[in-house]
Steps between C-alpha positions, in 0.01 A plus 500: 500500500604853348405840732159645350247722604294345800788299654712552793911522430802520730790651384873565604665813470861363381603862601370520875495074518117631642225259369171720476158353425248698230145362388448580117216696498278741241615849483180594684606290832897603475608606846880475491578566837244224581671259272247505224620595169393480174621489134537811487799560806848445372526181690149331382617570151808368526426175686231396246513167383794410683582178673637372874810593461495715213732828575341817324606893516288770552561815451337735841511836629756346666697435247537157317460207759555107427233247633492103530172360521498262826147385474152561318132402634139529374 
């Protein structure tokens, strides 16, 4: 199972060691500070096809952050 639009994700911030959960959503629905976040957020696009325990970058407002995947359901 890869992350894709409709599914639910958990991810770890290898930064903060904080695991946050997002639901991939369509840019219509995308309510960040609710967790839902779509393809076009920083984050959706650069967890996209990528695995349980897959580690990805993506670069924020924040600055560039570093994510593992812990876990993807439907």
């Amino acid at each position: 199972d890869e992350v894709s639009p409709g599914c639910r994700f958990i991810v770890k911030d290898l930064e903060e060691d904080e695991e946050e959960e997002y639901h991939f959503v369509g840019s219509q629905e995308a309510d960040p500070m609710d967790g839902k976040i779509s393809d076009e957020s920083p984050i959706g696009k650069a967890a996209l096809k990528h695995k349980v325990g897959d580690i990805f970058e993506a670069e924020t407002p924040a600055g560039l952050l570093k994510f593992e995947v812990i876990d993807i359901s439907k």
